[in-house]
N, C-alpha and C positions, 0 to 999 in steps of 0.2 A: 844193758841191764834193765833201761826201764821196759825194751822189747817181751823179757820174761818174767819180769816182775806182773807186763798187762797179760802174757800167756797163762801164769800163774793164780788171778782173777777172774779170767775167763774159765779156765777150770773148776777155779772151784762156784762160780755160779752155774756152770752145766753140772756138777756134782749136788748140788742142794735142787738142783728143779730135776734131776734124772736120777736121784740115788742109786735103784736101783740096777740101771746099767753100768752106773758107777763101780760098783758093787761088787760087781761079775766082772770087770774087767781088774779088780784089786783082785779077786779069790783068780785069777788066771797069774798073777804076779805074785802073789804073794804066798797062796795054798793054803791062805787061811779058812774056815770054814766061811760059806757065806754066811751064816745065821747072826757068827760072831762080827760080819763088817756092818752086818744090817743093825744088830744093837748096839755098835757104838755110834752108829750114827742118830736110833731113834733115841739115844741119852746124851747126847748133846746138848750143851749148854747155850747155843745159838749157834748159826749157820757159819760154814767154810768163809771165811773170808781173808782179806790183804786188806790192812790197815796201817797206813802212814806212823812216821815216828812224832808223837808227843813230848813234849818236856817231863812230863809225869815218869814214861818207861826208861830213862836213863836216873833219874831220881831216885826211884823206886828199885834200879838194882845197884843204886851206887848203896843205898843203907843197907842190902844185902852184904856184898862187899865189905861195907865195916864191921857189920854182925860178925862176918867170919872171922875179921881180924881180931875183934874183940876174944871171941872162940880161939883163937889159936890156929887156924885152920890156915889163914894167910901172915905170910912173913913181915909181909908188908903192905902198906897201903896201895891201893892198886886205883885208879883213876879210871872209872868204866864208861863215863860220855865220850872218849873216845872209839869206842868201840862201836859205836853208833851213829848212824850217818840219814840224815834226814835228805838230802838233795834228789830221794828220790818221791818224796809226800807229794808233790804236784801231778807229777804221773799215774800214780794209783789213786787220787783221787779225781781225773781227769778218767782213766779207766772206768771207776766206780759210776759216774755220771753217765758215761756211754754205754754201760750196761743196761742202765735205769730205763735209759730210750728203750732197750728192746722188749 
């Protein structure tokens, strides 16, 4: 996993420095126009990246979570830090670093 996790990084840093090769290899996959892959990338809110699990992102969907159950939407309470799994943050930030070199 952390082998794709670092393949994962590496793309999307050759996707932010190469867009537009990027770009033409998505409109070959997917048949979208290219025009439309080039403007969701030049409206981006910051660059392609892999970012390790914080405390904050299991937090922040467990209050989701209750919202819903408040709403009705869930039966029950539903416990989502399980769903999330940090043992792989030293990899992708050990990744991140050896991008940096290049």
């Amino acid at each position: 996993m952390s082998d794709l996790l670092l393949r994962i990084q590496r793309a999307y840093a050759f996707a932010n420095k190469n867009f537009p090769v990027y770009a033409e290899a998505q409109v070959a996959e997917t048949h979208l126009p290219l025009q439309d892959i080039l403007d969701q990338f030049a409206r981006r809110s910051d660059d392609f990246s892999l970012a390790g699990v914080t405390p904050d992102v299991p937090e922040t969907h467990q209050k989701v979570a209750d919202t819903f159950l408040k709403l009705g939407v869930l039966d029950q309470r539903t416990e989502v830090g399980k769903f999330w799994d940090t043992s792989f943050n030293d990899a992708i930030v050990a990744g991140a670093a050896s991008l940096a070199r290049i």
